[in-house]
N, C-alpha and C positions, 0 to 999 in steps of 0.2 A: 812466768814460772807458776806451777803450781803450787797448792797446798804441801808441804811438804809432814809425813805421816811417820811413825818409826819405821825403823830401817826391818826389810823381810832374812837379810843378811849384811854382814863385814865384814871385811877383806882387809889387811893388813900388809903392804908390799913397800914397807920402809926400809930401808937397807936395800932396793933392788935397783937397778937401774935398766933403762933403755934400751932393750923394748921391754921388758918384762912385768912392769905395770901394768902396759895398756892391754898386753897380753893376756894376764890374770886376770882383768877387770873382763876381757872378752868372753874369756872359758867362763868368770864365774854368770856372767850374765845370761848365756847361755844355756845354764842351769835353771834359771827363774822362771816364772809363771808370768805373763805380761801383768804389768800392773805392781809388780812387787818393786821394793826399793833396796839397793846396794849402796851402802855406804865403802869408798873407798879412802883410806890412810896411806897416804907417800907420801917421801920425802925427797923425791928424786923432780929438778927442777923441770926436765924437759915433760912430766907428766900434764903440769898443768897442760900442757897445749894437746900433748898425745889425747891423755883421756876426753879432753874437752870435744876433739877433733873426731873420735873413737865417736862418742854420742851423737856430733851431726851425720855424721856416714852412712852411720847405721840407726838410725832414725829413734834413740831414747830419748830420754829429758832429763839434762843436769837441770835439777831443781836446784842447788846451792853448791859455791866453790866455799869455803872455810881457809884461808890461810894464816898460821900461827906460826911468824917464823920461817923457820925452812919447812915447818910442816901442812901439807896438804889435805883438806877433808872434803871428797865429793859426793854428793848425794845422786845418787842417779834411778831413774825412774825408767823401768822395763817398758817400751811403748809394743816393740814387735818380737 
């Protein structure tokens, strides 16, 4: 893992569930400059694995999982 730097954006998709996580994490990532970093907030449990799964596919870097609870926080690192 890298250095991990503040976040370039956050996204908040607590209250949503599957797919619509992994979905938002897509569109917002989509939006970024390679190199910038999205912080994502779920609470929905099948994200850990979507989102995680979402950044091997398509080639980002979860820098950090954060779990508090039911609550989720991924840091994700724009690669492409």
């Amino acid at each position: 893992m890298s250095k991990i730097s503040e976040s370039s954006k956050k996204i908040d998709v607590r209250g949503l569930f599957c797919p619509s996580p992994a979905l938002q994490t897509t569109v917002e990532l989509s939006k970024m400059q390679v190199g910038e970093i999205l912080t994502v907030l779920a609470d929905d449990p099948d994200s850990e694995n979507d989102i995680t799964e979402l950044c091997h596919k398509r080639g980002h870097e979860l820098l950090e999982l954060k779990k508090n609870g039911s609550d989720l926080e991924f840091t994700i690192k724009k690669i492409k």
